[in-house]
N, C-alpha and C positions, 0 to 999 in steps of 0.2 A: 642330550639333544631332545632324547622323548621328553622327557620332563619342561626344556623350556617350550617345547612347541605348547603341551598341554597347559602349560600359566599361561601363555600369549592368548588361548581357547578362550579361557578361564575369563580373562582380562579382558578379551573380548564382548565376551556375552554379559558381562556385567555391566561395559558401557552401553550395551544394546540393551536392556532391561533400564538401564536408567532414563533414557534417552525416551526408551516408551513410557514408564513413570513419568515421565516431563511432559510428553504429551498429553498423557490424560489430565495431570492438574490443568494444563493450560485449557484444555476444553472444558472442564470443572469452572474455571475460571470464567471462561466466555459465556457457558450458561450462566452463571451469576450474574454477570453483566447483564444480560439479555433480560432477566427477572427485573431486575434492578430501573434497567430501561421502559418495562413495559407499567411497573407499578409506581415508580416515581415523577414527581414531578407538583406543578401547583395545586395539584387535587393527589396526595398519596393514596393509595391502593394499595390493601392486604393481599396477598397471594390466592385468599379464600373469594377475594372480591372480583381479582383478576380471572379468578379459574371461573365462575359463574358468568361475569360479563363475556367469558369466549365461548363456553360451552354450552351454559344454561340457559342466559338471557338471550331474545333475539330485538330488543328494543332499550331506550331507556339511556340516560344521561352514561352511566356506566361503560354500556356496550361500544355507544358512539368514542366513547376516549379514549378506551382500550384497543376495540378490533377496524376504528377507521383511524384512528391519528398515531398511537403509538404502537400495536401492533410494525404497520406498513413502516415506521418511523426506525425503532429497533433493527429489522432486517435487512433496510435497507443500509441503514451504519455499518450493521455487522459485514456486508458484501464488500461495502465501501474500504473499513480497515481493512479487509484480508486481500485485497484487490491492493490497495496502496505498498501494504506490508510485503506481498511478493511481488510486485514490481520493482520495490527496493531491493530487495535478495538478489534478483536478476541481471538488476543494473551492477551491483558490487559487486557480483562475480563475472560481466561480461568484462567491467572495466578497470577489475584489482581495484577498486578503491574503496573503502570502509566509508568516506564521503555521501556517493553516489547514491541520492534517492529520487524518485522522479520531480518532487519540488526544486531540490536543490540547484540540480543541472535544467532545467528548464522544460523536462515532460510535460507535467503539469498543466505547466503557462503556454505550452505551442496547441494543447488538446483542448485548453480554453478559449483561444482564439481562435481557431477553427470552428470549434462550434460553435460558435457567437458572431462568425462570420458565416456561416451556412443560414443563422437562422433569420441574418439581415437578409440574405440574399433567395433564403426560400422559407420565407413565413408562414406559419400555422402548419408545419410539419414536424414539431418538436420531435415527438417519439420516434419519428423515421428518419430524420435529416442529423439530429443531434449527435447519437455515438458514432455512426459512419464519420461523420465530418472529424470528431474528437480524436479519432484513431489514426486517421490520414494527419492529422496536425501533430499527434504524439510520434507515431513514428519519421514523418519529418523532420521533426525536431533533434528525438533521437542519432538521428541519423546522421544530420551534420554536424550536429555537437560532436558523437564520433566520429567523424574526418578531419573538422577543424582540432583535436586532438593530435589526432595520426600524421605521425611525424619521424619515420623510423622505428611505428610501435607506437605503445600508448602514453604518455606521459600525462600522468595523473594532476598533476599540478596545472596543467592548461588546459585538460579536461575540466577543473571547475572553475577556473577564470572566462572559461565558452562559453558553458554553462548557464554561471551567474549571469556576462552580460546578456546571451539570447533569451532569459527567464526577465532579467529587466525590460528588455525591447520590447517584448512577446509582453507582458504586464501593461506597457505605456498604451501598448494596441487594442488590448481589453476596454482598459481605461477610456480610450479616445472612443471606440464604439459605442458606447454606452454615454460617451456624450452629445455623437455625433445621431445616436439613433436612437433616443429615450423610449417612442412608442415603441418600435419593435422588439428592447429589452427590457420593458420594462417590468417583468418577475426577474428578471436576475440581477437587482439592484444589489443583493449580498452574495453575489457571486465570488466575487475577485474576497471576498471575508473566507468563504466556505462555510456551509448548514446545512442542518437536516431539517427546516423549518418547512413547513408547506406539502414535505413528503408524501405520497400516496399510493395506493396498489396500482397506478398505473407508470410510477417510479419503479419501485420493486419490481412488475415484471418486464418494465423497458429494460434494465441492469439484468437482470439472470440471466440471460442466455450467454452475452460476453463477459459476465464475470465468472460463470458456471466452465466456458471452453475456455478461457483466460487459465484458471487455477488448472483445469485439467489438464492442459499443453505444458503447465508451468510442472507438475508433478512429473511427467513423462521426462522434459530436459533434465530431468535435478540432479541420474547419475551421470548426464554427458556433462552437467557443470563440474560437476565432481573431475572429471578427469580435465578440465578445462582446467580447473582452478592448478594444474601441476604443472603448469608452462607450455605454452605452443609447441617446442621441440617435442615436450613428453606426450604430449598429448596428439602429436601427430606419430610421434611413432607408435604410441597406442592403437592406429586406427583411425583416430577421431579429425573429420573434416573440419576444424577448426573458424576457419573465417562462415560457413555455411552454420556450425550451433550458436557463434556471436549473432548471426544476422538473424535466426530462430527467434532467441531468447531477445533481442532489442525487438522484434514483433509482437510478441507475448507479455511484454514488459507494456510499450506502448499500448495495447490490446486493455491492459488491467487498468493504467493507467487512465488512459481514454474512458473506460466505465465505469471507474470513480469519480471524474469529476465534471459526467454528461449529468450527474445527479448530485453531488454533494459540491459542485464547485469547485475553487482553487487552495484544497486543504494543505496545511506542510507539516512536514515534520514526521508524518506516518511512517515513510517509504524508510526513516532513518531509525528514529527511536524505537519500532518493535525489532527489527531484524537484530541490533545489535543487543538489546536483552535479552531476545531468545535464544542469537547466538550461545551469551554466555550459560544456557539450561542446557541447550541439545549438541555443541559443540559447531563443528563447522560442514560435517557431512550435510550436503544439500536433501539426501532424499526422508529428512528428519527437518531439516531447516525449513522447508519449503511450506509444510503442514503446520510448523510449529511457529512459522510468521502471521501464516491466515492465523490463525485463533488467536497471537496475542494480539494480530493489529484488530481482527474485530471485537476485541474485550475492550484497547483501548480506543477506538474511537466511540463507544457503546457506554464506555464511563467515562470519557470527557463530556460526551451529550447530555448526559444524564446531569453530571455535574453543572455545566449551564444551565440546566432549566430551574435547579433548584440552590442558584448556589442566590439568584438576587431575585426570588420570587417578588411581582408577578412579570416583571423584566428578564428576557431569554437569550444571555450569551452565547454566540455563536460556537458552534464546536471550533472552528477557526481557530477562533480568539484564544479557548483553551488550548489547543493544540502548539499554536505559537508561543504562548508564554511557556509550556512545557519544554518543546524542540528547541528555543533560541542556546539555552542554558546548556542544554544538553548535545545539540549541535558544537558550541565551544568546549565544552568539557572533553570530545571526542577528538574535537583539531588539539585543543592542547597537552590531549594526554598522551597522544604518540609521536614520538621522536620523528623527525622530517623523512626518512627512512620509512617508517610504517605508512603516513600519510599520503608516500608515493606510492604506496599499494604493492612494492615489491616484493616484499619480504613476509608483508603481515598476513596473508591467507595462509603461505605453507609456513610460518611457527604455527600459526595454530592448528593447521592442518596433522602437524604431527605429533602435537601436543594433543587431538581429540582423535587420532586415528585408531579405526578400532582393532 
């Protein structure tokens, strides 16, 4: 008995070392991005060129590229991925569905028309009317997508049939504003695409604060999703007030989401494609997942951008654009790789759960 207790230790701490190993590449990773983001592009930049345009130089064609356009350009991506990427973590474990990312089920698209309605309705107050407005429309949205669900519980399956159509509705409504009210939208022509084109440090510090209490709230839930992710029964005889950490984490969800796309737009595919990569690095334990989504999502929305700017110089593909041809493929590869059974979300958190427990 001593002895199996001590290999379970053993077994333990080994996945705990790996788990941190995976963390660091991944932030290894996001600075490369970040580099990459800040020196690339239709005029490339050496690292020796970039370190003197930020530190050295206080003028000059250089400084202007680097510390007013791609600078504020780069951080602002990077908040963007890691805001989209733990909203996705959030939503898949409030609602068992490997699915579930804020594009998909129609987050996104309720926090877009919100504030695109706020800014018909209170012009020339972007920076103050925009993410409030964005956040009231994600967690609305959230919110009745989860009751049009709720139905004896959650059934995964008409969870994204809601979804889809309130992200379509919610999309048409985009749409029609921007036809119906050109002068008052007219910088968010590539809205409904999603970009980090136009970016500024008055973008970067609108986004900090709610993408800063966003991730922070989001770090806190991560061992109450832990215990969430073991079933209602288990988890209420655990202690845990169950319908009160769902309705948390759908605020915190909405929260990130809303702050991704008061600045980048109606990006997809983020909230899906990093969580379940990372997944596969750090397993399923939330208070590893949660850190190890922000950094892949902000590596990859930071080398999609990059990639557009430089994939058809001097013509600049929307991160969008990259993002959707990445996620469509990879959205189906996910529906068709698990059995109808996993893609009702009932079963597939606890195998893996016990397959990566430490």
């Amino acid at each position: 008995m001593r002895k199996s207790s001590m290999a379970m230790h053993l077994d333990g701490g080994h996945r705990i070392a790996a788990r941190l190993t995976a963390l660091t590449l991944l932030a290894g990773l996001c600075a490369l991005a970040f580099l990459l983001s800040i020196g690339a592009g239709a005029v490339n930049l050496s690292l020796g060129e970039v370190w003197r345009a930020l530190f050295v130089e206080t003028s000059g064609v250089r400084r202007q590229i680097v510390f007013n356009l791609r600078l504020p350009r780069a951080l602002a991506g990077a908040m963007v991925g890691a805001c989209l990427a733990v909203s996705g973590v959030l939503l898949q474990a409030v609602m068992r569905n490997p699915l579930a990312s804020p594009s998909v089920i129609g987050v996104s698209s309720g926090a877009g028309f919100f504030g695109m309605l706020a800014m018909v309705l209170v012009p020339g107050n972007l920076y103050a009317v925009l993410p409030p407005a964005a956040f009231f429309g994600g967690l609305v949205t959230t919110l009745a997508i989860y009751l049009l669900a709720w139905r004896n519980g959650i059934n995964p399956t008409r969870m994204i049939l809601a979804g889809v159509a309130t992200s379509t509705f919610l999309r048409a409504g985009v749409d029609a504003l921007m036809v119906f009210f050109p002068d008052q939208l007219a910088g968010f022509v590539s809205f409904s695409v999603g970009g980090l084109s136009g970016v500024t440090w008055r973008h970067v510090w609108m986004l900090l604060p709610y993408a800063a209490a966003g991730l922070f709230f989001a770090v806190l839930l991560s061992q109450r999703l832990n215990i969430l992710l073991l079933g209602d029964e288990a988890a209420t005889g655990l202690g845990l007030h169950v319908e009160r950490t769902r309705l948390l984490a759908i605020a915190v969800s909405a929260l990130l989401a809303a702050a991704a796309v008061s600045v980048a737009g109606l990006l997809s595919f983020v909230g899906l494609i990093a969580p379940h990569l990372i997944r596969m690095l750090v397993g399923t334990d939330e208070r590893y997942l949660v850190p190890g989504a922000a950094l892949g999502g902000a590596a990859l929305v930071m080398l999609c951008d990059t990639l557009g700017r430089v994939v058809a110089p001097p013509i600049e593909v929307p991160v969008g654009i990259i993002l959707a041809i990445l996620g469509a493929p990879f959205f189906l590869y996910v529906l068709r790789g698990r059995s109808k059974r996993d893609v009702a979300g009932k079963t597939y958190y606890h195998q893996l759960r016990r397959k990566n427990r430490p």
